[in-house]
NULO-828358 format. One record per residue (C-alpha): residue number from 1; residue in three letters; chain; x, y negated, z. Coordinates in nm, 2 decimals, always signed. Example, Ala and Ser with C-alpha at 12.3 -4.5 7.8 and 13.67 -1.06 7.14 Angstrom:
BEGIN
[1,'ALA','A',[+1.23,+0.45,+0.78]]
[2,'SER','A',[+1.37,+0.11,+0.71]]
This chain:
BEGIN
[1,'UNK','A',[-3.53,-0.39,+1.26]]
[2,'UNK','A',[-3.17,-0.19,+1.17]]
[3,'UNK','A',[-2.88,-0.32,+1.25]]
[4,'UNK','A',[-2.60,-0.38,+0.96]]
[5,'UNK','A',[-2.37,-0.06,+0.90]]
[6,'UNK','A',[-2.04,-0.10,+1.05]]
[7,'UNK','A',[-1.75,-0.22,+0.82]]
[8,'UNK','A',[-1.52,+0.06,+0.69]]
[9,'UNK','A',[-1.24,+0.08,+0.89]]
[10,'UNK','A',[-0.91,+0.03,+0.72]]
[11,'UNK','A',[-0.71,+0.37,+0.65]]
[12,'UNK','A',[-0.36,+0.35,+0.75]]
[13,'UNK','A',[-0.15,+0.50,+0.43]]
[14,'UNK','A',[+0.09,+0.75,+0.58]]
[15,'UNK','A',[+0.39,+0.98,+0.35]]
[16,'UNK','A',[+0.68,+1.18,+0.47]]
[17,'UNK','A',[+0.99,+1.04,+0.55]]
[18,'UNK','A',[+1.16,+1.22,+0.29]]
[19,'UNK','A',[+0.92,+0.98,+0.02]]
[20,'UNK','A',[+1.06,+0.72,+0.24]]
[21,'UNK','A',[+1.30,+0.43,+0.05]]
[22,'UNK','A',[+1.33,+0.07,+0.01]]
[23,'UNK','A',[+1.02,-0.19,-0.18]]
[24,'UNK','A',[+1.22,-0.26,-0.47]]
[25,'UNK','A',[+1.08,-0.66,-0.42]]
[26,'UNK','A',[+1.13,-0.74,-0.02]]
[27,'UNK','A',[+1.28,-0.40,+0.10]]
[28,'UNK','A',[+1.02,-0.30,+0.33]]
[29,'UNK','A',[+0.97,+0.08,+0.40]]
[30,'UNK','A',[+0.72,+0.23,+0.17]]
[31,'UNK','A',[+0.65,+0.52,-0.03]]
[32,'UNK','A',[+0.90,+0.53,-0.32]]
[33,'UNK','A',[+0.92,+0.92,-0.37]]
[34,'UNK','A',[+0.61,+1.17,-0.41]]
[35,'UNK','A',[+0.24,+1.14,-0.49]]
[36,'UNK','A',[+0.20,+0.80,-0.36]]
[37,'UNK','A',[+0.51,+0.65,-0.51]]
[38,'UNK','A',[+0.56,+0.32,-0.62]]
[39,'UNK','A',[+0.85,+0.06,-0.60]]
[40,'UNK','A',[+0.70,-0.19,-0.42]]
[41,'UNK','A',[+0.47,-0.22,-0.15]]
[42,'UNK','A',[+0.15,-0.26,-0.11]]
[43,'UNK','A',[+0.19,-0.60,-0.04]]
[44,'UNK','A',[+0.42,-0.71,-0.30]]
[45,'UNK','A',[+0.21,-0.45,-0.54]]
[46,'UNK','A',[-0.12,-0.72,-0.47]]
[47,'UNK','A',[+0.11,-1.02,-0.52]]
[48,'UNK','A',[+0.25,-0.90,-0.88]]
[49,'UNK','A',[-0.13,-0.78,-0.96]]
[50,'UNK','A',[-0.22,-1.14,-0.88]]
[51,'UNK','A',[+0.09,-1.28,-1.04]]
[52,'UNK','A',[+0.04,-1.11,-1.33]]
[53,'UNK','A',[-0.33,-0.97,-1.33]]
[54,'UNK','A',[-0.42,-0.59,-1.31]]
């Protein structure tokens, strides 16, 4: 009998502080600047794709 594969750990999203600015939603730290830019955070990205759909 085999045991279950672990669950995939989660990986933690790091930038630059100079890609560094405000979530345009709740103002939180993220990455606004770069390749992973975006305006809002990863939280409040999930929220609108719920809101809103994908």
């Amino acid at each position: 009998m085999t045991s279950p594969a672990p669950a995939p750990r989660p990986q933690v999203m790091t930038w630059a502080p100079s890609q560094t600015g405000p979530c345009a939603a709740c103002h939180r730290p993220c990455a606004r600047y770069g390749a992973p830019a975006n305006p809002l955070c990863e939280a409040c990205k999930a929220a609108r794709q719920a809101q809103y759909g994908a």
